[in-house]
mmCIF file of the N, C-alpha and C atoms, coordinates in Angstrom:
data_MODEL
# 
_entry.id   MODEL 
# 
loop_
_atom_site.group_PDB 
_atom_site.id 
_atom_site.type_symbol 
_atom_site.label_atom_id 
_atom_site.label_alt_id 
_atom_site.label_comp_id 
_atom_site.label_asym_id 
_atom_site.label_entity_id 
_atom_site.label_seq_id 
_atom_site.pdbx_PDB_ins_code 
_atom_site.Cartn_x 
_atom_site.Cartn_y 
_atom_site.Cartn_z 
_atom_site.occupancy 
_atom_site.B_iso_or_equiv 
_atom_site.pdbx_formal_charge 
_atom_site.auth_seq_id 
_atom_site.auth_comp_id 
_atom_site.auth_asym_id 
_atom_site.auth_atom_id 
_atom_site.pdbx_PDB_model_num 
ATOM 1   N N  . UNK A 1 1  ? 0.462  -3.132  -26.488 1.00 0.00 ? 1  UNK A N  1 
ATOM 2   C CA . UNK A 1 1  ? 0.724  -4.480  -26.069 1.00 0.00 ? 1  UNK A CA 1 
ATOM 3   C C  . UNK A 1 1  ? 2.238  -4.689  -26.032 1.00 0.00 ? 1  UNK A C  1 
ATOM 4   N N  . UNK A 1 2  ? 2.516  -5.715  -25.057 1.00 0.00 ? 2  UNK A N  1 
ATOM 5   C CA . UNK A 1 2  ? 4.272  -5.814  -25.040 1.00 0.00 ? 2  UNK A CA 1 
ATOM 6   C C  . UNK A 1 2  ? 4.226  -7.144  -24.755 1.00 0.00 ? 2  UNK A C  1 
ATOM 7   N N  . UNK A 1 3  ? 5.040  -7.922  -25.749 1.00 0.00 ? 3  UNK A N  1 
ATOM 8   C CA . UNK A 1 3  ? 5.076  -8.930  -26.119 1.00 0.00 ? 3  UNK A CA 1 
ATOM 9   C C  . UNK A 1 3  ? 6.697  -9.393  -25.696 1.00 0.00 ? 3  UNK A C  1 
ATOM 10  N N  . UNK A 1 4  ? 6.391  -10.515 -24.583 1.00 0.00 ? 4  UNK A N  1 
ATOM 11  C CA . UNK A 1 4  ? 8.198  -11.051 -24.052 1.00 0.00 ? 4  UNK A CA 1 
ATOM 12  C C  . UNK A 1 4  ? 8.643  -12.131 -24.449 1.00 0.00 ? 4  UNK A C  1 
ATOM 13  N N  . UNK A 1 5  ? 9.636  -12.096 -24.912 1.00 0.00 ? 5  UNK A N  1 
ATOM 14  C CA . UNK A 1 5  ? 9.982  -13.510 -26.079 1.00 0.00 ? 5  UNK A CA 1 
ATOM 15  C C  . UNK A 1 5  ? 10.520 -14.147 -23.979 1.00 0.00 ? 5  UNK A C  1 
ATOM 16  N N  . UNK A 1 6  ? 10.150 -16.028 -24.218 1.00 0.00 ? 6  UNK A N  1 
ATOM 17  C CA . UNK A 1 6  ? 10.439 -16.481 -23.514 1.00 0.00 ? 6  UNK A CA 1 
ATOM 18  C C  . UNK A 1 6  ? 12.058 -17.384 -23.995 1.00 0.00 ? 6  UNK A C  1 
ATOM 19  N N  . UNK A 1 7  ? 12.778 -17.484 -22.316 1.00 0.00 ? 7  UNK A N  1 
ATOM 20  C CA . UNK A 1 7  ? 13.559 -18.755 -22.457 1.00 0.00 ? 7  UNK A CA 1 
ATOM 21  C C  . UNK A 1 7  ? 13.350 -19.442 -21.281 1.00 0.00 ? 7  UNK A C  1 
ATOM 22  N N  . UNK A 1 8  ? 13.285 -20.874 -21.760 1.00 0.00 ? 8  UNK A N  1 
ATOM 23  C CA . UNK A 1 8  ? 12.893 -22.265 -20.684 1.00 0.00 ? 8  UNK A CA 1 
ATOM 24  C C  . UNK A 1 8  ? 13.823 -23.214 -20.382 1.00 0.00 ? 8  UNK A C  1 
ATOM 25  N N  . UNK A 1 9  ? 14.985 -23.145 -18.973 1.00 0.00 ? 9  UNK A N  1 
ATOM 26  C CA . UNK A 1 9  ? 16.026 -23.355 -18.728 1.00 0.00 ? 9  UNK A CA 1 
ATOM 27  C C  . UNK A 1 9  ? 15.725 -24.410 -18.136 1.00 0.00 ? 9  UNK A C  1 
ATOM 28  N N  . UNK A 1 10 ? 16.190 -26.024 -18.932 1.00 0.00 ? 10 UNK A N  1 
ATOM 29  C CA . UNK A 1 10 ? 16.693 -27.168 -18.029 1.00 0.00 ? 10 UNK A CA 1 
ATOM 30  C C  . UNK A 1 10 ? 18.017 -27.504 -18.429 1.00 0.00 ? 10 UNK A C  1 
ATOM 31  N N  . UNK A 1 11 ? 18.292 -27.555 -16.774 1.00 0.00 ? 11 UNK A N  1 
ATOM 32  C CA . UNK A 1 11 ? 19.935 -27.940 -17.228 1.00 0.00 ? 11 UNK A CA 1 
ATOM 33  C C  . UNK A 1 11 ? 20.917 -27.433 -17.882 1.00 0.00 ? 11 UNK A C  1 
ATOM 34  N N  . UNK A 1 12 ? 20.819 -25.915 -17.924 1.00 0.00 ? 12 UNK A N  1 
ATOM 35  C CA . UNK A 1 12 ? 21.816 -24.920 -18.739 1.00 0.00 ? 12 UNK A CA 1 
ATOM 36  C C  . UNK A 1 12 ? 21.267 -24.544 -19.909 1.00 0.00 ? 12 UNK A C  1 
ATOM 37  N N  . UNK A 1 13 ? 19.728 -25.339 -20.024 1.00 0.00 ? 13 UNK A N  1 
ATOM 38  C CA . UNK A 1 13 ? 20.214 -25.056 -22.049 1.00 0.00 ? 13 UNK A CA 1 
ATOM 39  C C  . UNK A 1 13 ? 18.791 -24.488 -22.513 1.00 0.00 ? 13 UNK A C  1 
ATOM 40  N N  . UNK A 1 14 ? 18.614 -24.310 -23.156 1.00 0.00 ? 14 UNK A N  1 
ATOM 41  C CA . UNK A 1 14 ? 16.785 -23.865 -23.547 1.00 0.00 ? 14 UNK A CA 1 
ATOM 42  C C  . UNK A 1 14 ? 15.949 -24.593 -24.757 1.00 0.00 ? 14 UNK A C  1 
ATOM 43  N N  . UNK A 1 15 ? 15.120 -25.033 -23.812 1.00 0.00 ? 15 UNK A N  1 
ATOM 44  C CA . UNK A 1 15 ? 14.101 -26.064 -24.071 1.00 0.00 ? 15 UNK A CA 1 
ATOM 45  C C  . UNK A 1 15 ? 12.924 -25.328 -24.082 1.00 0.00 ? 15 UNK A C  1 
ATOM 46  N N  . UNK A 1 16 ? 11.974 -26.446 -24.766 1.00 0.00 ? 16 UNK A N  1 
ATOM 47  C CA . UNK A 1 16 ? 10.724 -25.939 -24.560 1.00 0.00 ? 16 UNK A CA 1 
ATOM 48  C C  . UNK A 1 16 ? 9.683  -27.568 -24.267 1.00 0.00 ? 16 UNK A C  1 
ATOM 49  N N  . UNK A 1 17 ? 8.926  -27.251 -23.397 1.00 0.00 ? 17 UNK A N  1 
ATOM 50  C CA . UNK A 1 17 ? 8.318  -28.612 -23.346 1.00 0.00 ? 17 UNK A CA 1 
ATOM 51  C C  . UNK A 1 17 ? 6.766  -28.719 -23.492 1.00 0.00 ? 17 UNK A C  1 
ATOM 52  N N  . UNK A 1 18 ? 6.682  -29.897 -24.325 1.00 0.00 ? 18 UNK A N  1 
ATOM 53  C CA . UNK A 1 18 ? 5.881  -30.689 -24.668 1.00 0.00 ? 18 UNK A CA 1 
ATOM 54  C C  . UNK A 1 18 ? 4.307  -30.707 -23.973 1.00 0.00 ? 18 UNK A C  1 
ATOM 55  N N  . UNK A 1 19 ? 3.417  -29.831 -24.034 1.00 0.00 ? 19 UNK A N  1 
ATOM 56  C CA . UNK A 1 19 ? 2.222  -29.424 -23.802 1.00 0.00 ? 19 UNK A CA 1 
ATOM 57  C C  . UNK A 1 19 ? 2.619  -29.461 -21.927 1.00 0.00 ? 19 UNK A C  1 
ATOM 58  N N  . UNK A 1 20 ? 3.708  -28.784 -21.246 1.00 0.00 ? 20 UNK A N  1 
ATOM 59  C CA . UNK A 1 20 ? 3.780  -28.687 -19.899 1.00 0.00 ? 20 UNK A CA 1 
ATOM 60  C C  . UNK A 1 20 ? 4.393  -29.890 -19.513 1.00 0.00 ? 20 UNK A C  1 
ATOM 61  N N  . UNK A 1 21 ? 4.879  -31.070 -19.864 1.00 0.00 ? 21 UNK A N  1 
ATOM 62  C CA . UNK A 1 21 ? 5.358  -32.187 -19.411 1.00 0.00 ? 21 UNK A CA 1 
ATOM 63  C C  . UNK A 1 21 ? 7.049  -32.358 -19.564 1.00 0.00 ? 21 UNK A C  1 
ATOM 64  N N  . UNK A 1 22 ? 7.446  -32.147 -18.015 1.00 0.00 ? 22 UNK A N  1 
ATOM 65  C CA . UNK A 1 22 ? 8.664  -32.414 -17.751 1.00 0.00 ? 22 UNK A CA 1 
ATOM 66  C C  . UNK A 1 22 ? 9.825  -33.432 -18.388 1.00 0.00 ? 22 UNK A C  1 
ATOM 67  N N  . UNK A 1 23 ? 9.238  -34.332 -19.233 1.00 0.00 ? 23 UNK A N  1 
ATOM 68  C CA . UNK A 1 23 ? 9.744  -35.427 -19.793 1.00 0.00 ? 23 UNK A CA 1 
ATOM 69  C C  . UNK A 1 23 ? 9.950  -35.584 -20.806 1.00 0.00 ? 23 UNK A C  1 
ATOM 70  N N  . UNK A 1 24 ? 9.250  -34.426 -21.707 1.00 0.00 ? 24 UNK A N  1 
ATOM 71  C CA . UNK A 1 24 ? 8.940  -34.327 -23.369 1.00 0.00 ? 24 UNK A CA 1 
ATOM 72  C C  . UNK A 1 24 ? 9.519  -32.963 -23.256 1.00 0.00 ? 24 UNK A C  1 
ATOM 73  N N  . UNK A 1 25 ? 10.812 -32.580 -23.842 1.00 0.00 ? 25 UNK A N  1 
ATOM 74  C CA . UNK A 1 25 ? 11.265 -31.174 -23.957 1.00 0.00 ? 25 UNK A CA 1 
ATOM 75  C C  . UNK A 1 25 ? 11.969 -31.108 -25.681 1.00 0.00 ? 25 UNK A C  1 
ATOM 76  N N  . UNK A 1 26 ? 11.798 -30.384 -26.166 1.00 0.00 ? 26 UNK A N  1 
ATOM 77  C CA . UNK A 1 26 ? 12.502 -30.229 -27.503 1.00 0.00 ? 26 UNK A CA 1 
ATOM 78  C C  . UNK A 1 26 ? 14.002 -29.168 -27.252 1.00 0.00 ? 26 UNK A C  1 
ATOM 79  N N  . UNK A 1 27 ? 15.368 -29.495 -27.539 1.00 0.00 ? 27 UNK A N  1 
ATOM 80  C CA . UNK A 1 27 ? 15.936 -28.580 -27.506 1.00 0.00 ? 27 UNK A CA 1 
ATOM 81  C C  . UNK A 1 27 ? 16.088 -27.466 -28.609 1.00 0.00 ? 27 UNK A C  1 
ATOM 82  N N  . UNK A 1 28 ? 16.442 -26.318 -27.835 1.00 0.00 ? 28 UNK A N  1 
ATOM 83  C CA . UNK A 1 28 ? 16.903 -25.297 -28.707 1.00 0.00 ? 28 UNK A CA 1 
ATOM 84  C C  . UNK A 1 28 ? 17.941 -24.681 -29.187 1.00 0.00 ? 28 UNK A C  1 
ATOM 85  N N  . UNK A 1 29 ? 18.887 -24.445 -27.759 1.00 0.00 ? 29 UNK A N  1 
ATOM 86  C CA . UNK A 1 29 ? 20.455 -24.095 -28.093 1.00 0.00 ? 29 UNK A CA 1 
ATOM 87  C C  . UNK A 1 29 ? 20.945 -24.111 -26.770 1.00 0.00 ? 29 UNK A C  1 
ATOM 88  N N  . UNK A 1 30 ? 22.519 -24.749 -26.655 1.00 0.00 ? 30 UNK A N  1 
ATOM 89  C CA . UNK A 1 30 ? 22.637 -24.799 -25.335 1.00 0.00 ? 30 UNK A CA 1 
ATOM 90  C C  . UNK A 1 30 ? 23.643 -23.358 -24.743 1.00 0.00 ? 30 UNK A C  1 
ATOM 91  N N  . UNK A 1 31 ? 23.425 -22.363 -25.667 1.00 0.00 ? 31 UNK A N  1 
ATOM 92  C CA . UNK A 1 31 ? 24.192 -21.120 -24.946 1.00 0.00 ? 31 UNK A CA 1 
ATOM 93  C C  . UNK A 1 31 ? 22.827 -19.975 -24.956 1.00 0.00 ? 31 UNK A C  1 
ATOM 94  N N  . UNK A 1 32 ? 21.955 -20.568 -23.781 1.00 0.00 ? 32 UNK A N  1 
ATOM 95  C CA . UNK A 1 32 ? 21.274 -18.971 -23.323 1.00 0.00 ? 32 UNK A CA 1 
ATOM 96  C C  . UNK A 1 32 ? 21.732 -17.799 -23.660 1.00 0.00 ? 32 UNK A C  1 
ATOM 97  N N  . UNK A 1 33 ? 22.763 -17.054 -23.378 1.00 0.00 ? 33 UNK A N  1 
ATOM 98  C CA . UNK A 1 33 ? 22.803 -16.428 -23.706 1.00 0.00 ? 33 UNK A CA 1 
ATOM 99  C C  . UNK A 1 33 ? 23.101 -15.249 -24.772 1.00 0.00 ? 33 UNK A C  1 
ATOM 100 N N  . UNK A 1 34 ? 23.536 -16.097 -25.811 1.00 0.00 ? 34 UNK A N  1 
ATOM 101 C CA . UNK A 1 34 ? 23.618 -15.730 -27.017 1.00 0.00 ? 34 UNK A CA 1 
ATOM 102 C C  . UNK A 1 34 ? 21.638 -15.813 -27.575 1.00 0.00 ? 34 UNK A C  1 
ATOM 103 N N  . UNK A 1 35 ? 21.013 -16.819 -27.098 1.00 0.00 ? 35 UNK A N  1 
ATOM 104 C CA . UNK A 1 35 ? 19.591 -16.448 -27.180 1.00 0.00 ? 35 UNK A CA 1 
ATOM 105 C C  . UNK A 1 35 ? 19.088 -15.460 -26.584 1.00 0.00 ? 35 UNK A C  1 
ATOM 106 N N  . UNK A 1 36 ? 19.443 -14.757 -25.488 1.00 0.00 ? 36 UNK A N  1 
ATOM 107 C CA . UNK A 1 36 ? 18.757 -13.462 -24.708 1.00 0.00 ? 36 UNK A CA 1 
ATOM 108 C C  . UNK A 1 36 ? 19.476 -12.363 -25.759 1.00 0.00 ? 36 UNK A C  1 
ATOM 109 N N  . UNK A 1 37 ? 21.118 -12.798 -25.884 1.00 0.00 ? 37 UNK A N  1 
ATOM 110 C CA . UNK A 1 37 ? 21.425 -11.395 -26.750 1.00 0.00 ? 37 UNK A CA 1 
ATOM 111 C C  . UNK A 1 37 ? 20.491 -11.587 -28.334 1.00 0.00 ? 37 UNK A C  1 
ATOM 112 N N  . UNK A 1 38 ? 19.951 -12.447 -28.954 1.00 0.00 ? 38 UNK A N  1 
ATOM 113 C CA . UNK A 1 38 ? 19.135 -12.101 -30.055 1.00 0.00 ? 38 UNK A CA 1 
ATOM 114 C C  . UNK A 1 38 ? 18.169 -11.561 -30.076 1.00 0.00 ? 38 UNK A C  1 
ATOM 115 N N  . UNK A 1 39 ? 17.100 -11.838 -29.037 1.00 0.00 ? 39 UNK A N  1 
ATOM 116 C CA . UNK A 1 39 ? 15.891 -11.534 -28.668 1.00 0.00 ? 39 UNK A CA 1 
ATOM 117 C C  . UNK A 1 39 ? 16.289 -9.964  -28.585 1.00 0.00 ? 39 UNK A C  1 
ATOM 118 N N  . UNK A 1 40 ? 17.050 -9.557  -27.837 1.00 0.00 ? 40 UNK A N  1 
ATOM 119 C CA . UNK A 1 40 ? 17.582 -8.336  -27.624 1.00 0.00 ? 40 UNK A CA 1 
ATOM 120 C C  . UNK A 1 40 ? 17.410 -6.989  -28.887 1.00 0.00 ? 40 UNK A C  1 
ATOM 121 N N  . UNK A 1 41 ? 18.383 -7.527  -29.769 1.00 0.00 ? 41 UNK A N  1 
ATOM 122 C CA . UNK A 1 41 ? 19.140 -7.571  -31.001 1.00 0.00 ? 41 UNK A CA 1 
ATOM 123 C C  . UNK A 1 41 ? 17.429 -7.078  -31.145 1.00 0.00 ? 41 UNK A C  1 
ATOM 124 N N  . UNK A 1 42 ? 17.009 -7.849  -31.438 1.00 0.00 ? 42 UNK A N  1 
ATOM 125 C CA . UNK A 1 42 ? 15.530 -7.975  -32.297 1.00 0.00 ? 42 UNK A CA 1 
ATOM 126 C C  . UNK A 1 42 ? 14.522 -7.085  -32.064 1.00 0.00 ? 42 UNK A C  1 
ATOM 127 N N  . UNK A 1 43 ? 14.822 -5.718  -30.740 1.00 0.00 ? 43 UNK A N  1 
ATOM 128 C CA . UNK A 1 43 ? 14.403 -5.233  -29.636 1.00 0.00 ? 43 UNK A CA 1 
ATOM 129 C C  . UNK A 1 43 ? 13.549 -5.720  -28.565 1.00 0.00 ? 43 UNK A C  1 
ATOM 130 N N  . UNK A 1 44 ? 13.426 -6.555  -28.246 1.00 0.00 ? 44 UNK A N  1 
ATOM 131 C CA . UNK A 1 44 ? 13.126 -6.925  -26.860 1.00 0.00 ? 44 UNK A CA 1 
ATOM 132 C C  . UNK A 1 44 ? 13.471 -6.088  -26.110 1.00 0.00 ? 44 UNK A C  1 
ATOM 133 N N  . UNK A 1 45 ? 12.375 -5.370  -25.040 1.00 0.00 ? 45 UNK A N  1 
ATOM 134 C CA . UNK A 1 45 ? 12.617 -4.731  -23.880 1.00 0.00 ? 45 UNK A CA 1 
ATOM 135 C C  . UNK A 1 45 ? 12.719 -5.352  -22.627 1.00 0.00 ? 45 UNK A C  1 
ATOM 136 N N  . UNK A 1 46 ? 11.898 -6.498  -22.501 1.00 0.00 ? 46 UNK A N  1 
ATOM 137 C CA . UNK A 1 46 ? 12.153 -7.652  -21.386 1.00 0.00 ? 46 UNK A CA 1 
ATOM 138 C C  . UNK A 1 46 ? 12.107 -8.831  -22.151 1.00 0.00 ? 46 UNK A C  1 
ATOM 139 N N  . UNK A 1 47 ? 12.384 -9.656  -21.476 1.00 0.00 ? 47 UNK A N  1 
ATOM 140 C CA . UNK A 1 47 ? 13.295 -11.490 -21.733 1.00 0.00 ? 47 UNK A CA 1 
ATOM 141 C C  . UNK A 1 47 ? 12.283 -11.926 -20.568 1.00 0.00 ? 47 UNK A C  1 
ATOM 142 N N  . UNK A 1 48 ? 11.386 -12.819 -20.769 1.00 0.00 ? 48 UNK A N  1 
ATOM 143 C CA . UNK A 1 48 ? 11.054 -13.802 -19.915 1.00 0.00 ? 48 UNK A CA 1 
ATOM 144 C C  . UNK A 1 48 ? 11.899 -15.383 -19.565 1.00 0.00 ? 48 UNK A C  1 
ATOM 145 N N  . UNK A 1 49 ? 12.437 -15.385 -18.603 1.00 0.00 ? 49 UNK A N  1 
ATOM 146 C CA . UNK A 1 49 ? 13.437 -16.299 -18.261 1.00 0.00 ? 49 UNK A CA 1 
ATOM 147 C C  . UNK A 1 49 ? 12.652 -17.621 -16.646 1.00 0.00 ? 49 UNK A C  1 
ATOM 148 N N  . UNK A 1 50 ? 12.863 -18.899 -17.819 1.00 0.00 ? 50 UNK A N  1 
ATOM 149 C CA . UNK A 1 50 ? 11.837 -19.794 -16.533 1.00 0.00 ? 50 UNK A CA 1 
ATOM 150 C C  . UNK A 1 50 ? 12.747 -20.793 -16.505 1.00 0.00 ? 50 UNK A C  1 
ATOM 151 N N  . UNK A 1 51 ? 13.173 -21.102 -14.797 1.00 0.00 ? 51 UNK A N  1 
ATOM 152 C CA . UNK A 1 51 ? 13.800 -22.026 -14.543 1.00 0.00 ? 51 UNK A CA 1 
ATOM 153 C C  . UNK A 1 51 ? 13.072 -23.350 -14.529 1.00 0.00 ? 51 UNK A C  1 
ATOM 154 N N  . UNK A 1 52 ? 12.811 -24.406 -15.434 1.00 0.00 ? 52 UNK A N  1 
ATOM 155 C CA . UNK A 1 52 ? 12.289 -25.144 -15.012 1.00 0.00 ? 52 UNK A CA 1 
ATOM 156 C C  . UNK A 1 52 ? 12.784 -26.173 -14.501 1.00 0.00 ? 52 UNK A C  1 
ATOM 157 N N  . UNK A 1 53 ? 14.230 -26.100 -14.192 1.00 0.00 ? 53 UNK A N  1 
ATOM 158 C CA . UNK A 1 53 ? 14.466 -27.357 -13.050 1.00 0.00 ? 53 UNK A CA 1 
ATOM 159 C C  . UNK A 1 53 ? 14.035 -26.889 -11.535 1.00 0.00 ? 53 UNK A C  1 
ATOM 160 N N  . UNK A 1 54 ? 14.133 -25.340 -11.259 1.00 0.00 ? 54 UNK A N  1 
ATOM 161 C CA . UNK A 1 54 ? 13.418 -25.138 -9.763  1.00 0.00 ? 54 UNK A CA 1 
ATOM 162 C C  . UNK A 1 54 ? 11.632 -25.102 -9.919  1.00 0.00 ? 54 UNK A C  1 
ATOM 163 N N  . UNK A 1 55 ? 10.907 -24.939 -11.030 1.00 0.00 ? 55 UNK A N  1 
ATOM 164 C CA . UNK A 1 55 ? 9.764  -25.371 -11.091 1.00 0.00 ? 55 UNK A CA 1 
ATOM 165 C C  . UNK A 1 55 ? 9.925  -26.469 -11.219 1.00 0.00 ? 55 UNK A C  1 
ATOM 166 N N  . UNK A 1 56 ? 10.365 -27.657 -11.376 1.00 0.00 ? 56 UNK A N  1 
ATOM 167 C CA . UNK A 1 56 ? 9.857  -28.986 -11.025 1.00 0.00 ? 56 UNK A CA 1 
ATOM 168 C C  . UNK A 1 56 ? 10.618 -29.505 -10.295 1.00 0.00 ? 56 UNK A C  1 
ATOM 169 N N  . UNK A 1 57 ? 11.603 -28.634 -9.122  1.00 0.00 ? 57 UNK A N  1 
ATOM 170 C CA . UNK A 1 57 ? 11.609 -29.021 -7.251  1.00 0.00 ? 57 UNK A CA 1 
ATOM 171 C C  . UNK A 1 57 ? 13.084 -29.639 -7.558  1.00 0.00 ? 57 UNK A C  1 
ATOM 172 N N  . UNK A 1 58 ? 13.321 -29.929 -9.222  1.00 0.00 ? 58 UNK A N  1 
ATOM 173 C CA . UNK A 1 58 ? 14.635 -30.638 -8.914  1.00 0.00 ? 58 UNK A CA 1 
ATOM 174 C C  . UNK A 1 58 ? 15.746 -30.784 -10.187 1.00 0.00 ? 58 UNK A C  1 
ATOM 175 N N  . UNK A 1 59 ? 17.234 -31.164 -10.110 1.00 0.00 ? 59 UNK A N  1 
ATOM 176 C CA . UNK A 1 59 ? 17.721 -30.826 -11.360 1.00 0.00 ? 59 UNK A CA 1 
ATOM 177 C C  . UNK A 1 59 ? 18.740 -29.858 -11.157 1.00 0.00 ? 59 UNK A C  1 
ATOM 178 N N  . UNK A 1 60 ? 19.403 -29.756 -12.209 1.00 0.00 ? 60 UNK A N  1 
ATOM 179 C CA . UNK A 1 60 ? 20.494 -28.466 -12.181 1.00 0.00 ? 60 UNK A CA 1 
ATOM 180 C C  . UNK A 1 60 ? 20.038 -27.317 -11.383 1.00 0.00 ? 60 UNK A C  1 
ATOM 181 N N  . UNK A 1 61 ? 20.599 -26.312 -11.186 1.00 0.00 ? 61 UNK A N  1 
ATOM 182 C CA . UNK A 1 61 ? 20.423 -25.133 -10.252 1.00 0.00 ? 61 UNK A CA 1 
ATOM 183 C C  . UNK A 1 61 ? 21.068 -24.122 -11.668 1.00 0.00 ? 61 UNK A C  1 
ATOM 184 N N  . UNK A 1 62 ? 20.047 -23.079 -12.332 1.00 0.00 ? 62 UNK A N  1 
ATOM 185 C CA . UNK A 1 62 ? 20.232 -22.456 -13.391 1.00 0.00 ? 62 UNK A CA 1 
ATOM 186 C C  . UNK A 1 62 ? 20.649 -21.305 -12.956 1.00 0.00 ? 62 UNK A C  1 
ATOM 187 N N  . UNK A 1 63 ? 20.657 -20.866 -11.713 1.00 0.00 ? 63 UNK A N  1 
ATOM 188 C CA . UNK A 1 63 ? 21.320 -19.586 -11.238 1.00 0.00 ? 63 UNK A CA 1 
ATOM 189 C C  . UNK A 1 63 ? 22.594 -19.041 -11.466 1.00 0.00 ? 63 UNK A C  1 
ATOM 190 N N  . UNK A 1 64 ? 23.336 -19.837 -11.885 1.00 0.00 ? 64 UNK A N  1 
ATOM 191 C CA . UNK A 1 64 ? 24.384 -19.259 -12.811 1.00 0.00 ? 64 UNK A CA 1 
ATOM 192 C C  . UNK A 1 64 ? 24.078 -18.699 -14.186 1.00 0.00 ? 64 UNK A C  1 
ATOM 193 N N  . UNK A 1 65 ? 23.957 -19.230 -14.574 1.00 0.00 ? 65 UNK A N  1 
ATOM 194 C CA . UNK A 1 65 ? 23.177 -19.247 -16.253 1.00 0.00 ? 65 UNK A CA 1 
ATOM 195 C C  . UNK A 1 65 ? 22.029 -18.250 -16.223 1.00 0.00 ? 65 UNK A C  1 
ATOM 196 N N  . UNK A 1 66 ? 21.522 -18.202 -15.264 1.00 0.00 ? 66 UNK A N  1 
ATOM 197 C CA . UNK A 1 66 ? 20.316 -16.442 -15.476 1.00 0.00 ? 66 UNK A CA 1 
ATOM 198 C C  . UNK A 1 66 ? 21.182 -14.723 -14.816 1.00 0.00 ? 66 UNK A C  1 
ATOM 199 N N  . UNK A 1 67 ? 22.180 -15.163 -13.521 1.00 0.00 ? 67 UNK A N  1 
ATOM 200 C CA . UNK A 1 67 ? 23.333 -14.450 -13.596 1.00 0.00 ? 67 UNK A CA 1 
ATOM 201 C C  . UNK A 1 67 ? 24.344 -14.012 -15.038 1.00 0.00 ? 67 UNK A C  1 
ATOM 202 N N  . UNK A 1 68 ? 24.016 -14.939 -15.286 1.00 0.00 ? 68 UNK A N  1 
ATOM 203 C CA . UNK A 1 68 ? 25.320 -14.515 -16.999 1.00 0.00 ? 68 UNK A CA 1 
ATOM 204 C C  . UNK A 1 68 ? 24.279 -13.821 -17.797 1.00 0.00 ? 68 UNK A C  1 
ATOM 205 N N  . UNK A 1 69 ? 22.978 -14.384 -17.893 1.00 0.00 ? 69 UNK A N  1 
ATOM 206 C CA . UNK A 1 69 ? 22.193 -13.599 -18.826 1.00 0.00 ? 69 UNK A CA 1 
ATOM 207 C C  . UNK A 1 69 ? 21.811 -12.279 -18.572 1.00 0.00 ? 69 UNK A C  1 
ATOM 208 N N  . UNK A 1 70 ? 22.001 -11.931 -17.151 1.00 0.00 ? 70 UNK A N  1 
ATOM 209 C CA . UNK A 1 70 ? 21.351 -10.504 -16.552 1.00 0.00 ? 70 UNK A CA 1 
ATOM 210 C C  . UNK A 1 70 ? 22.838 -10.018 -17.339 1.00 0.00 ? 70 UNK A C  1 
ATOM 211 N N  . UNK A 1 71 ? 23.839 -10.156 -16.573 1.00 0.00 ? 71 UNK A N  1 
ATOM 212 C CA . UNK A 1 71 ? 24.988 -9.329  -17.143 1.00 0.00 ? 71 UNK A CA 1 
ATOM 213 C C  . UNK A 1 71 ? 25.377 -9.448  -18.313 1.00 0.00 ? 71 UNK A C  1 
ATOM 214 N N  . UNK A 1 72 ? 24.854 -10.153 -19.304 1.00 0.00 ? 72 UNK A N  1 
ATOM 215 C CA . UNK A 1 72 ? 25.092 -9.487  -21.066 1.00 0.00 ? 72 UNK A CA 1 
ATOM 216 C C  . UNK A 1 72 ? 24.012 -8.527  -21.554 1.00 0.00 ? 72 UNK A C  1 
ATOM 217 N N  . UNK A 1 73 ? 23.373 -8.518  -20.727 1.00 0.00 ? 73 UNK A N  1 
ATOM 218 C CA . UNK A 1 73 ? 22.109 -7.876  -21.406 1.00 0.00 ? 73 UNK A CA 1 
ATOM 219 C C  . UNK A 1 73 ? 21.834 -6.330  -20.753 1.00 0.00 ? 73 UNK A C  1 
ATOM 220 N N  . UNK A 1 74 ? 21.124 -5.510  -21.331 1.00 0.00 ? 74 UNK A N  1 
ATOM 221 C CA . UNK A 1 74 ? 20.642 -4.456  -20.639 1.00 0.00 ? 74 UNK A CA 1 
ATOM 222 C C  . UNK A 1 74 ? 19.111 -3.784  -20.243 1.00 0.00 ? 74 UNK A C  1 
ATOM 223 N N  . UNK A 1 75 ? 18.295 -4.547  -21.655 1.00 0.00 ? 75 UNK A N  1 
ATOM 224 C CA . UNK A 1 75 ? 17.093 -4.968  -21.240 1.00 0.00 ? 75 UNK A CA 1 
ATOM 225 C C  . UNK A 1 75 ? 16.657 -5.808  -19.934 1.00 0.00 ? 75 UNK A C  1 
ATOM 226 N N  . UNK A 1 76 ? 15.276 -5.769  -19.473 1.00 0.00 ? 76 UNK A N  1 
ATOM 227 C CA . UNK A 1 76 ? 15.291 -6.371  -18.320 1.00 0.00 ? 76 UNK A CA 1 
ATOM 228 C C  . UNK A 1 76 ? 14.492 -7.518  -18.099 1.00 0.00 ? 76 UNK A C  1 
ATOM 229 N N  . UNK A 1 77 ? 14.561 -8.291  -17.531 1.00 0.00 ? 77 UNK A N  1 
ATOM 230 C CA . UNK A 1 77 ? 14.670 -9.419  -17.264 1.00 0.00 ? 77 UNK A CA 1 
ATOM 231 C C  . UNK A 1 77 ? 13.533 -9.957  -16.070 1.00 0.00 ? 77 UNK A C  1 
ATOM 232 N N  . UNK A 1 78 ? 12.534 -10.982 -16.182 1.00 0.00 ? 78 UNK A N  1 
ATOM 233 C CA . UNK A 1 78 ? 11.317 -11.326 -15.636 1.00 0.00 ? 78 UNK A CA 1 
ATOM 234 C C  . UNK A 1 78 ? 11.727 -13.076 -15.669 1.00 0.00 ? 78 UNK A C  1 
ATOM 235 N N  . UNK A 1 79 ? 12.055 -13.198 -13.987 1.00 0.00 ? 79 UNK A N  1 
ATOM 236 C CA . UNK A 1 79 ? 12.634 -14.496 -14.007 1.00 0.00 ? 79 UNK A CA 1 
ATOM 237 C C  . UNK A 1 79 ? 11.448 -14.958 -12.956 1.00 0.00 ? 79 UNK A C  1 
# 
């Protein structure tokens, strides 16, 4: 079994939300990528990475912020 630690990107930062509801998000930390490098650290072979401002059509554009995370990392990455 292979188990992918997730990160859930609104607006730069990683959240997690509230039984699927766009409106209810708890934060976590706002430097992704010091969270992909732990998961890492921890051995992670892949990082599950979910934009959810382009899943919900609108909002920041996280494509910078999953660009920075590909290039600290060397594990791979399921965006």
């Amino acid at each position: 079994m292979l188990l992918l630690p997730a990160i859930d990107l609104k607006a730069g930062r990683c959240v997690r939300l509230l039984q699927g509801d766009f409106s209810e998000s708890t934060f976590y930390s706002s430097d992704p990528v010091e969270t992909a490098r732990g998961f890492q650290a921890d051995g992670a072979r892949w990082i599950h990475v979910v934009d959810l401002d382009a899943a919900e059509g609108r909002g920041a554009d996280n494509l910078p912020v999953i660009e920075r995370i590909r290039s600290a990392l060397s594990c791979r990455l399921q965006v």
